[in-house]
N, C-alpha and C positions, 0 to 999 in steps of 0.2 A: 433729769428732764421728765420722767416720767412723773410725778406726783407734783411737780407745777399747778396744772390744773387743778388740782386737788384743793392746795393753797390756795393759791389765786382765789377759788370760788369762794374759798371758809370766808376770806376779807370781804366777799362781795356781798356776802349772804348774810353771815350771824352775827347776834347781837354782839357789841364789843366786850360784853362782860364774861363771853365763853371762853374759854381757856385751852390754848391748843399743845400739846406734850408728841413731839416729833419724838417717838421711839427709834426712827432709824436716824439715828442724830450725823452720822456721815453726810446725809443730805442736805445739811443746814445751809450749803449757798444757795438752794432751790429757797428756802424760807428767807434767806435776807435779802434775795433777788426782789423778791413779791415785798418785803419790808420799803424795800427802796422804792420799789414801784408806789408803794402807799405813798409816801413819805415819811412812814413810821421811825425810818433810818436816813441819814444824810448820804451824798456821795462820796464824801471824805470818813465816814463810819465805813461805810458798804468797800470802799480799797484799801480799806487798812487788812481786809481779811488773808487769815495766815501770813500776816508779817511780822518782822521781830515790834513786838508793844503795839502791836496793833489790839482791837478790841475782841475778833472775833478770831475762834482758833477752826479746827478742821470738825469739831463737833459744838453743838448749844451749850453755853452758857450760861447758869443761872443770873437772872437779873443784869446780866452784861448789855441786855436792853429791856423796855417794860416788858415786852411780848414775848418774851422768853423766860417761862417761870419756871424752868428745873434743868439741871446737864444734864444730855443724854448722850449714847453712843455706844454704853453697853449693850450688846441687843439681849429683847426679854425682858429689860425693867421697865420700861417706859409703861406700859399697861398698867405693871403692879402701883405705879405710884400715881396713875391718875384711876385706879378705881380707891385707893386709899387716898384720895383728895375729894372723889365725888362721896364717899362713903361719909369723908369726916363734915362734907359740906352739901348735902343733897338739894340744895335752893341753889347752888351753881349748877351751872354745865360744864362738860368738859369734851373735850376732841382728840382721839388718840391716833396717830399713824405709825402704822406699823408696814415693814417690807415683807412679803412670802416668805423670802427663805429665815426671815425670824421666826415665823411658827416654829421653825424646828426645834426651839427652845422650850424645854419642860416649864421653866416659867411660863409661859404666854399660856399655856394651859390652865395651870393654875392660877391664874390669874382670872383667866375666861369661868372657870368655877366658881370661882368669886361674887366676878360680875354677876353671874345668873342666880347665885345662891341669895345675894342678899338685894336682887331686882335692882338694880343700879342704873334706871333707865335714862340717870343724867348723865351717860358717858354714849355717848357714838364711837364705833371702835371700825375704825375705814383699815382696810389689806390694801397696801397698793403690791395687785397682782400684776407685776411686768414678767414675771417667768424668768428674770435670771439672780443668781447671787454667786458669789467669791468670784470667779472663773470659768462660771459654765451657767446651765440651766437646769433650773431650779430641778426640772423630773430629772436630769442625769445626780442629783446628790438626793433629795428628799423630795418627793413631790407634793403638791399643796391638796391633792384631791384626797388622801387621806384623811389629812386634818379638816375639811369642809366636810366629809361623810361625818365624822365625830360631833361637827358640832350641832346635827340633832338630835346629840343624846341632851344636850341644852337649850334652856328656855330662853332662847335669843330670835330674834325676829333676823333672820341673817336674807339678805339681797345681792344679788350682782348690779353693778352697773358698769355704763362706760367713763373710764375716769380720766378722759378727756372731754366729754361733755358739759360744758357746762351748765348748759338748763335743768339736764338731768341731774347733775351735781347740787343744783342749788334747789332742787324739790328735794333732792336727800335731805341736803341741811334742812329745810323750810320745817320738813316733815318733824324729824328731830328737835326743831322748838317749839313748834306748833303740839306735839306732843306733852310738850314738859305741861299744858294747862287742861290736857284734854288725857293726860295721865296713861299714858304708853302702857299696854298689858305687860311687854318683853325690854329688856333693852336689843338696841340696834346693831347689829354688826354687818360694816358693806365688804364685800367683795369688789375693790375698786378697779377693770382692766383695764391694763395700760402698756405701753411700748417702752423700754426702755431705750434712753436715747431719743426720744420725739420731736419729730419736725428736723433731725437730722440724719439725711438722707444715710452717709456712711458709718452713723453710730445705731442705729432703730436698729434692736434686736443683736446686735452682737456680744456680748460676753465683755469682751476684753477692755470695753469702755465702762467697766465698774469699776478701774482703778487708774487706766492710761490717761497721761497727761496728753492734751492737743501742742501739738509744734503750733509756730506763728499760722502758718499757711493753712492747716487744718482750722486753725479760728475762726480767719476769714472765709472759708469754705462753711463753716458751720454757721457763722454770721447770716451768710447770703441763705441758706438755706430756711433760718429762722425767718429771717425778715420775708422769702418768698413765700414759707405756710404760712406766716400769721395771719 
């Protein structure tokens, strides 16, 4: 739930030709939620997910639909392979999401080396900072403010916003193409904050809904909830 927004905004905002590489590839029913909301995907696509032969598994798929151009789920690679796609294609753009507690991964560093070594300003590289991963939250295992103090030892233009906003979200994006013509000094990295859990009242910010299944009654509990924020 937390990087919903996020999505939702990229479809509302950029051009169709930018390329979006979900690094925390566990998330992908938040990406085929927004897919179906397009219409990008059917609703007999979108209920096949996690079934026996169905089309969509518990992580992205290459090519299992057009808008999903690489498997993810490893965490850590998803960066490496969209700065080695903006690298090999600099006239694209590209869109990388990544969760907090994958920072903790020495790839994602070096990867951010990369980015800044060889000005890779066609990549926007969004954190979705909700503060929790495995089991707990994020400062009880590795905390993120490390990793942000580090990255002005690089030449990255790095922001926070709120990444439930989406006006604010889509001047992110706006800015990030409206640069690619007006020639960005840095590439972009957002600091995206977010709730994990959002819009539902007994999952915001708890832990344990990084892996628990909802019972029937929890659904409709979280139903009404959603449909009350939206």
């Amino acid at each position: 739930m937390s990087l919903v927004d996020l999505i939702s905004s990229f479809y509302s905002s950029l051009a169709k030709d930018t390329e979006l590489i979900l690094s925390k590839g566990h998330c992908v029913l938040a990406w085929l939620a927004v897919l179906k909301n397009i219409g990008s995907i059917t609703e007999v696509q979108f209920a096949s997910y996690y079934k026996d032969g169905g089309l969509f598994g518990g992580h992205p798929k290459k090519f299992s639909v057009p808008a999903i151009t690489w498997s993810t789920g490893s965490l850590g690679h998803g960066l490496a392979v969209a700065c080695g796609k903006a690298f090999a294609s600099r006239n694209k753009t590209f869109v990388c999401i990544l969760g907090d507690g994958e920072t903790n991964e020495g790839s994602v560093w070096e990867s951010l080396m990369f980015l800044s070594q060889h000005q890779l300003t066609n990549v926007l590289v969004i954190i979705d900072n909700n503060k929790k991963e495995s089991l707990d939250l994020t400062n009880n295992i590795v905390g993120i403010e490390g990793f942000v103090s580090s990255l002005k030892a690089t030449n990255l233009d790095v922001a926070a916003v709120n990444g439930h906003d989406h006006d604010s979200l889509i001047r992110m994006y706006d800015k990030f193409i409206e640069g690619q013509d007006t020639i960005l000094r840095h590439p972009m990295l957002i600091l995206a904050d977010t709730v994990k859990g959002k819009s539902v009242s007994f999952m915001e910010n708890d832990p344990k809904w990084h892996h628990r299944k909802l019972t029937h009654e929890e659904f409709q509990l979280a139903l009404a909830d959603v449909e009350r924020n939206s």
